[in-house]
CHARMM internal coordinates of N, CA and C (Angstrom, degrees):
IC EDIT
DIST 1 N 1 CA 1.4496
DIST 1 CA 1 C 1.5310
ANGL 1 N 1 CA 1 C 109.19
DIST 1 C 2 N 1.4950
ANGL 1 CA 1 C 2 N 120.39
DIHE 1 N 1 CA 1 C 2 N 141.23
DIST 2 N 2 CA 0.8999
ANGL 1 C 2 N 2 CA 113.28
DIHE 1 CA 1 C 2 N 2 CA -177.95
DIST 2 CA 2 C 1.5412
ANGL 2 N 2 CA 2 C 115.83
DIHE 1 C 2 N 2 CA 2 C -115.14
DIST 2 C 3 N 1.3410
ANGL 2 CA 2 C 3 N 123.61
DIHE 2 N 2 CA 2 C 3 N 139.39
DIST 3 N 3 CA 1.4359
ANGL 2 C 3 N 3 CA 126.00
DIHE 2 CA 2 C 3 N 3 CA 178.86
DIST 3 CA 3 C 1.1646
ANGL 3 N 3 CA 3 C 114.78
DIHE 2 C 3 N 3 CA 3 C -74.30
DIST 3 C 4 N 1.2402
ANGL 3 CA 3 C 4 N 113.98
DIHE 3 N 3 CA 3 C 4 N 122.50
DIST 4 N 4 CA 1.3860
ANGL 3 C 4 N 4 CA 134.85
DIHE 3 CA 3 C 4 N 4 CA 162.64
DIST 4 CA 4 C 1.7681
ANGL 4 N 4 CA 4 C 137.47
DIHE 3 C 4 N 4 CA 4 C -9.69
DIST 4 C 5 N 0.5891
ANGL 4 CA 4 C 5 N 154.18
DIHE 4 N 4 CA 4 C 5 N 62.54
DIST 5 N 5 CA 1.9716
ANGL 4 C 5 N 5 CA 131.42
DIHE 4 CA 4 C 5 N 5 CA -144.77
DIST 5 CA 5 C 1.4453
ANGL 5 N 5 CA 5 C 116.96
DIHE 4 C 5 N 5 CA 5 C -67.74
DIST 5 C 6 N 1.2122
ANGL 5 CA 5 C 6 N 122.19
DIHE 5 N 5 CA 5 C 6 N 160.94
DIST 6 N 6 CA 1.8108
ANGL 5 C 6 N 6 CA 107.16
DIHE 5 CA 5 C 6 N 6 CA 163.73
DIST 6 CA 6 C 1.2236
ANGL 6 N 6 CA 6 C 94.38
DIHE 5 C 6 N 6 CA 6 C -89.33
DIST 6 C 7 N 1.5779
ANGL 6 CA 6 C 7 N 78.59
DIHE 6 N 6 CA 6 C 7 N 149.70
DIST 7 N 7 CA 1.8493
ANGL 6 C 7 N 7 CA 99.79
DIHE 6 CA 6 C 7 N 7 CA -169.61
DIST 7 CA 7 C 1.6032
ANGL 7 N 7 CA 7 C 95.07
DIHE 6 C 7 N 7 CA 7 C -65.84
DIST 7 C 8 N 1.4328
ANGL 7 CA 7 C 8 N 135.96
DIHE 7 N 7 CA 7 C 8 N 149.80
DIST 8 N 8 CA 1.6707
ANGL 7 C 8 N 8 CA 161.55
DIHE 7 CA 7 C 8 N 8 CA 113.86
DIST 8 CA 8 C 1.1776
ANGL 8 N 8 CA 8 C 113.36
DIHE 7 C 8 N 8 CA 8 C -46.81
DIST 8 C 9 N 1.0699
ANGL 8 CA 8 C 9 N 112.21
DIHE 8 N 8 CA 8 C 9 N -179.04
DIST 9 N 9 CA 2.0953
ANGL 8 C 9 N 9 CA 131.97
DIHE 8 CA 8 C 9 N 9 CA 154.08
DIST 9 CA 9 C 1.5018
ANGL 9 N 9 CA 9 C 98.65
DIHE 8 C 9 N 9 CA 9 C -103.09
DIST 9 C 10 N 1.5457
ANGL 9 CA 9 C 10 N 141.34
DIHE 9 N 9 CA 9 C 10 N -16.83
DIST 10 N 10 CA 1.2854
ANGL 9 C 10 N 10 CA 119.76
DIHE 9 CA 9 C 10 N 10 CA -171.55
DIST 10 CA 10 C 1.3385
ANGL 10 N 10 CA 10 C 92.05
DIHE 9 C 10 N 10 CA 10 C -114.59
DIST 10 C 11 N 1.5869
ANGL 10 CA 10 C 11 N 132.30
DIHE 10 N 10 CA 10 C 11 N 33.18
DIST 11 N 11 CA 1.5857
ANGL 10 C 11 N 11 CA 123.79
DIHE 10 CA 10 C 11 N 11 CA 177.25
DIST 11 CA 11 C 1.6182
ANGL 11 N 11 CA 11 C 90.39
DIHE 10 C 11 N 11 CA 11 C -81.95
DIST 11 C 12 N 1.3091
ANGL 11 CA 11 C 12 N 115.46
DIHE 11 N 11 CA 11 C 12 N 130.98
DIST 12 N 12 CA 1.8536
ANGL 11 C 12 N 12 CA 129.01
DIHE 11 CA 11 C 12 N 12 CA 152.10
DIST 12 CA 12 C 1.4056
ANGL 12 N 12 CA 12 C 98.79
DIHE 11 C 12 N 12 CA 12 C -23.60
DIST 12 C 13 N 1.9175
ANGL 12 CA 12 C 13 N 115.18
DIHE 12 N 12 CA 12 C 13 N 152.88
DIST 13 N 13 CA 1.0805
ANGL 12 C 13 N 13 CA 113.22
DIHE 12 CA 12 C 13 N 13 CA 137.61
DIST 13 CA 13 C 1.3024
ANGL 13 N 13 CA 13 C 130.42
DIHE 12 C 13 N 13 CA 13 C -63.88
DIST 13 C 14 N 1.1753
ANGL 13 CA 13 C 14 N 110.68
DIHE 13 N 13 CA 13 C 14 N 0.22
DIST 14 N 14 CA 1.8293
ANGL 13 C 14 N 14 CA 102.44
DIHE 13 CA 13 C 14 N 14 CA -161.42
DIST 14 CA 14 C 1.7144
ANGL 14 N 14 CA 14 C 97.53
DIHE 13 C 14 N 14 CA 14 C -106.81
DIST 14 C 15 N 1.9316
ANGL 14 CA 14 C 15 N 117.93
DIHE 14 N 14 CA 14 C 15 N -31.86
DIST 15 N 15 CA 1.4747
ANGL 14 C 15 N 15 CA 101.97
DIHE 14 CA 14 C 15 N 15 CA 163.51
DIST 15 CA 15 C 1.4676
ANGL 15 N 15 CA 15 C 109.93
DIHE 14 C 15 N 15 CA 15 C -60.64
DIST 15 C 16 N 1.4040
ANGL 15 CA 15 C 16 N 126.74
DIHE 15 N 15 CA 15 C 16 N -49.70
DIST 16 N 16 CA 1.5608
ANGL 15 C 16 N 16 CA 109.23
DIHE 15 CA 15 C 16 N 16 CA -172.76
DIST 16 CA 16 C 1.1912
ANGL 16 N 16 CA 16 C 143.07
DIHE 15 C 16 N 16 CA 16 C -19.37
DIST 16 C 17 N 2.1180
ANGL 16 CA 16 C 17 N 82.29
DIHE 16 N 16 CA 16 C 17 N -65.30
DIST 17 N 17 CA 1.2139
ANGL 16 C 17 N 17 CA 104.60
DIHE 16 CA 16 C 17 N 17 CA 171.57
DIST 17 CA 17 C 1.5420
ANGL 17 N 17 CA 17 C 144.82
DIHE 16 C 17 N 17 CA 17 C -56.34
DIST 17 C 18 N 1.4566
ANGL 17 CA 17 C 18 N 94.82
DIHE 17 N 17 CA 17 C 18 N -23.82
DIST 18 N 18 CA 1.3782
ANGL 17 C 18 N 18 CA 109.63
DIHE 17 CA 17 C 18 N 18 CA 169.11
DIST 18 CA 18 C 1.2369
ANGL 18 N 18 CA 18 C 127.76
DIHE 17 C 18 N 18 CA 18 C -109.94
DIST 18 C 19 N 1.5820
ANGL 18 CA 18 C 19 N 101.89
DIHE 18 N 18 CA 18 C 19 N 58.86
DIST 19 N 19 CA 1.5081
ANGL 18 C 19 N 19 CA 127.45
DIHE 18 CA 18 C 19 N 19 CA 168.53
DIST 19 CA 19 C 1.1136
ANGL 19 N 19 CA 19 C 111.93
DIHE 18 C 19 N 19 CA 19 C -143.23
DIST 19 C 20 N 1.5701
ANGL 19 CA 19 C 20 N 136.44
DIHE 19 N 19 CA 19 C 20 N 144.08
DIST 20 N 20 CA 1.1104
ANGL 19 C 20 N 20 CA 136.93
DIHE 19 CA 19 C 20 N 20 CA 145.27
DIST 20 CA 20 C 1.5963
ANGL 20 N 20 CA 20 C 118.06
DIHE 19 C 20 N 20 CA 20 C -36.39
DIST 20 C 21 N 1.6019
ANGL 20 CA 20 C 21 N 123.24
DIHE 20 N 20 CA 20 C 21 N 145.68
DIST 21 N 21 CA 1.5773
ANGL 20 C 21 N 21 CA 115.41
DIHE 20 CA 20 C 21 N 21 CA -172.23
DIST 21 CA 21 C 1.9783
ANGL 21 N 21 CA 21 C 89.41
DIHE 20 C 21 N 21 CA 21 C -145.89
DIST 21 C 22 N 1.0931
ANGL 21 CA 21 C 22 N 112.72
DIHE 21 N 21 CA 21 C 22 N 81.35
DIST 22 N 22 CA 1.7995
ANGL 21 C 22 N 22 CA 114.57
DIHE 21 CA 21 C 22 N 22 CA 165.15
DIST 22 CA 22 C 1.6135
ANGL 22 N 22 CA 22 C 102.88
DIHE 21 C 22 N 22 CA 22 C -28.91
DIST 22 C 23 N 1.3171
ANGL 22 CA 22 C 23 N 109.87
DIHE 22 N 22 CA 22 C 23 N 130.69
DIST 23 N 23 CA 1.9801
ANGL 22 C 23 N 23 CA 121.32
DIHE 22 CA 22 C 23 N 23 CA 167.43
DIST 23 CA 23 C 1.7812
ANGL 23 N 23 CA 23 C 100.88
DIHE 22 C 23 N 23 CA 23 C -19.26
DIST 23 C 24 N 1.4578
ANGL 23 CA 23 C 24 N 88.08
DIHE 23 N 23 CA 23 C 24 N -51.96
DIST 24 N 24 CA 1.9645
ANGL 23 C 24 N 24 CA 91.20
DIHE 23 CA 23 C 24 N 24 CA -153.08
DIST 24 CA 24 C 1.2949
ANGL 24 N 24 CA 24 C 100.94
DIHE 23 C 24 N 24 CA 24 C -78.27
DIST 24 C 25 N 1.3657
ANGL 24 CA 24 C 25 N 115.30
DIHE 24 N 24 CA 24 C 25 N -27.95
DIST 25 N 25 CA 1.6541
ANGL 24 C 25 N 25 CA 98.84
DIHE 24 CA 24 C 25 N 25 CA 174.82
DIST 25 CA 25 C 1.2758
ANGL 25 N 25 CA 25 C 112.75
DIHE 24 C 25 N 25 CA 25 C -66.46
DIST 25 C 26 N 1.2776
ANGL 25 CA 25 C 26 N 135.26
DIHE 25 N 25 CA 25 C 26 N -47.91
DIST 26 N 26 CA 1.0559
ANGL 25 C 26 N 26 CA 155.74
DIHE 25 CA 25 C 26 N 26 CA -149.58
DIST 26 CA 26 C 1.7566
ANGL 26 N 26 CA 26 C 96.82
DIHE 25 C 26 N 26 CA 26 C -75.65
DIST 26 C 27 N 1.2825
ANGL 26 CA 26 C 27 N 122.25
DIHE 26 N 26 CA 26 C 27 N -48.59
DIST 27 N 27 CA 1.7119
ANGL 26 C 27 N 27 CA 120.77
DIHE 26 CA 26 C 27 N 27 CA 179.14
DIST 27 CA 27 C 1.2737
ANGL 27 N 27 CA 27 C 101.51
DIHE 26 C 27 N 27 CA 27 C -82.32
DIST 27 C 28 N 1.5779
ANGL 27 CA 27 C 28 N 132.44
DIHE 27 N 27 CA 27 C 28 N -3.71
DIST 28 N 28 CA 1.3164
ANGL 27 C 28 N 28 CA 122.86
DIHE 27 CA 27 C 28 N 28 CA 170.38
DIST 28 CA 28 C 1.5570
ANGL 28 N 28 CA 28 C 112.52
DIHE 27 C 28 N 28 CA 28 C -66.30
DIST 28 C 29 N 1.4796
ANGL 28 CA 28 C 29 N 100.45
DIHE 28 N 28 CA 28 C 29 N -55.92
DIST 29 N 29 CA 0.9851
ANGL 28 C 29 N 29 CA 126.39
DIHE 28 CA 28 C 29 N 29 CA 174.50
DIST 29 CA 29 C 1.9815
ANGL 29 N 29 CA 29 C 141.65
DIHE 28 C 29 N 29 CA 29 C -22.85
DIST 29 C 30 N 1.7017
ANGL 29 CA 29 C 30 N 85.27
DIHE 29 N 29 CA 29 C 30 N -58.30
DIST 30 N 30 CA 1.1781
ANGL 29 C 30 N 30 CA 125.49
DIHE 29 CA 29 C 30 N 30 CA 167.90
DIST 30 CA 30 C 1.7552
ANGL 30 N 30 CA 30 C 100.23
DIHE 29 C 30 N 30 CA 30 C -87.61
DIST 30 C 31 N 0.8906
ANGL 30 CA 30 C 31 N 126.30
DIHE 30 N 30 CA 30 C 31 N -4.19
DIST 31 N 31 CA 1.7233
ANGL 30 C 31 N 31 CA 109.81
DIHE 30 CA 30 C 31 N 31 CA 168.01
DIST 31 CA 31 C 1.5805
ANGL 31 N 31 CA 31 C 103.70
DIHE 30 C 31 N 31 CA 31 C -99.27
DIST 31 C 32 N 1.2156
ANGL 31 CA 31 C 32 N 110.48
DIHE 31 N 31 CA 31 C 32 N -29.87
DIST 32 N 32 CA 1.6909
ANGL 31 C 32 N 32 CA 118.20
DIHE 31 CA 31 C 32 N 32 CA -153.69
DIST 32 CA 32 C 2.0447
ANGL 32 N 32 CA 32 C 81.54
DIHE 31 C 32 N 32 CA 32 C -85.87
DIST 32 C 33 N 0.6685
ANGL 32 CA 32 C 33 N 134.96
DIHE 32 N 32 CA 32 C 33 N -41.35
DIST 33 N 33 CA 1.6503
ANGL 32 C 33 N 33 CA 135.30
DIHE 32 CA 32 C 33 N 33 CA 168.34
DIST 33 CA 33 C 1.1615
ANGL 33 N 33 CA 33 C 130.46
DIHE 32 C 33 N 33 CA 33 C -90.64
DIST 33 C 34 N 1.4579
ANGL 33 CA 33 C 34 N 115.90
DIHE 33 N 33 CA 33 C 34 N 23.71
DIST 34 N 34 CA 1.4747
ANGL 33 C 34 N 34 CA 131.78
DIHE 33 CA 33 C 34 N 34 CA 172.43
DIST 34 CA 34 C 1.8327
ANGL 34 N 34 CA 34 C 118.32
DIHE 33 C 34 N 34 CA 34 C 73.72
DIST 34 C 35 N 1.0795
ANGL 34 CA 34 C 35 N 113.67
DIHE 34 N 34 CA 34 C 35 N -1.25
DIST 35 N 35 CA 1.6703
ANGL 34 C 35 N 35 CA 123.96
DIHE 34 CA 34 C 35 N 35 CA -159.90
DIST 35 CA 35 C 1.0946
ANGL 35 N 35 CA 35 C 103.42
DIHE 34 C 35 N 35 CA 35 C -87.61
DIST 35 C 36 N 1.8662
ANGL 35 CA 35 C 36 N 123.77
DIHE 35 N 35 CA 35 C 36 N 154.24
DIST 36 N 36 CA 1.1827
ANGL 35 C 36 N 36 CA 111.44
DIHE 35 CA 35 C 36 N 36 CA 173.71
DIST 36 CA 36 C 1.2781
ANGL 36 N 36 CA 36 C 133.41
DIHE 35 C 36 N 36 CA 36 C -73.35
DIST 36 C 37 N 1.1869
ANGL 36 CA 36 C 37 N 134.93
DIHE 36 N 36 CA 36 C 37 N 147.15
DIST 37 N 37 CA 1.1491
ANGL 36 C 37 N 37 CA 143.93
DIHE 36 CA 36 C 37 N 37 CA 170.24
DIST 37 CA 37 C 1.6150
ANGL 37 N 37 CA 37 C 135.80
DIHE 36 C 37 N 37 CA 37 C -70.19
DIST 37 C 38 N 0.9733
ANGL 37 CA 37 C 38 N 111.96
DIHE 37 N 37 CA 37 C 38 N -6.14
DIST 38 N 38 CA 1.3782
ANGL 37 C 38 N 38 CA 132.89
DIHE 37 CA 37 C 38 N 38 CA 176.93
DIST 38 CA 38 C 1.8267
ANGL 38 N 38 CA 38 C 113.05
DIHE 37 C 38 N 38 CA 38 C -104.87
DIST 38 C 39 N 1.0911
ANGL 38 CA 38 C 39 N 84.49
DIHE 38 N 38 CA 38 C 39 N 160.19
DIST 39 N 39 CA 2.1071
ANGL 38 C 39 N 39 CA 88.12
DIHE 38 CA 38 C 39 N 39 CA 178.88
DIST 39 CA 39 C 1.3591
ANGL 39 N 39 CA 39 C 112.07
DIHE 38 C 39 N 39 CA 39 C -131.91
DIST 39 C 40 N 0.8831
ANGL 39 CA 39 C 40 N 126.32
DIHE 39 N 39 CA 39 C 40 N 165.95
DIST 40 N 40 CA 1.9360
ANGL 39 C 40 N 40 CA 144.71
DIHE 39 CA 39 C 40 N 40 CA 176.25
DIST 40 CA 40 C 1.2679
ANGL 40 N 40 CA 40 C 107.28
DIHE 39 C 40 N 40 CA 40 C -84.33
DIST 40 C 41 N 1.5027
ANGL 40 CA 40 C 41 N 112.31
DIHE 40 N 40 CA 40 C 41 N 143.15
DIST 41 N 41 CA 1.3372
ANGL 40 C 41 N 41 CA 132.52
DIHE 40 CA 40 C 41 N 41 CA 171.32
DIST 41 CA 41 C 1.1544
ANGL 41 N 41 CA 41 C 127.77
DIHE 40 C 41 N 41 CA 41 C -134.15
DIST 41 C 42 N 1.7035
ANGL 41 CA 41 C 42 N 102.44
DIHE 41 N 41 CA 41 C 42 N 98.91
DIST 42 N 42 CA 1.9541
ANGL 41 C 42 N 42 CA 100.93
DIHE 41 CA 41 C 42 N 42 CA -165.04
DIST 42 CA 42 C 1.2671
ANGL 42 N 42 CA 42 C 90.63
DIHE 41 C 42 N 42 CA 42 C -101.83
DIST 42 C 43 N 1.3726
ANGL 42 CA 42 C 43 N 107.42
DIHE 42 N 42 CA 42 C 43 N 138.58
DIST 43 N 43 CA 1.3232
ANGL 42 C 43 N 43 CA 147.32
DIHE 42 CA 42 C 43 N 43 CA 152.72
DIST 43 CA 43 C 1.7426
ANGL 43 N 43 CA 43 C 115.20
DIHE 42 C 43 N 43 CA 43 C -53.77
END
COOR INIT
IC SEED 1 N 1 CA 1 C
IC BUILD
């Protein structure tokens, strides 16, 4: 099993992606680096 990392700004897309990311981490995330916090919903 592999442990998790705390997220950076120079983590790969491809480590990210291949981690689980909880809602709240994930809008922390995106606040602490200016990004939006919200997501799209296509129909």
């Amino acid at each position: 099993m592999t442990v998790r990392p705390k997220f950076n700004k120079s983590m790969t897309s491809e480590t990210f992606s291949s981690f689980y990311w909880y809602k709240g981490e994930f809008k922390n995330i995106c606040s602490q680096y200016g990004l939006p916090r919200y997501g799209t919903l296509n129909l």
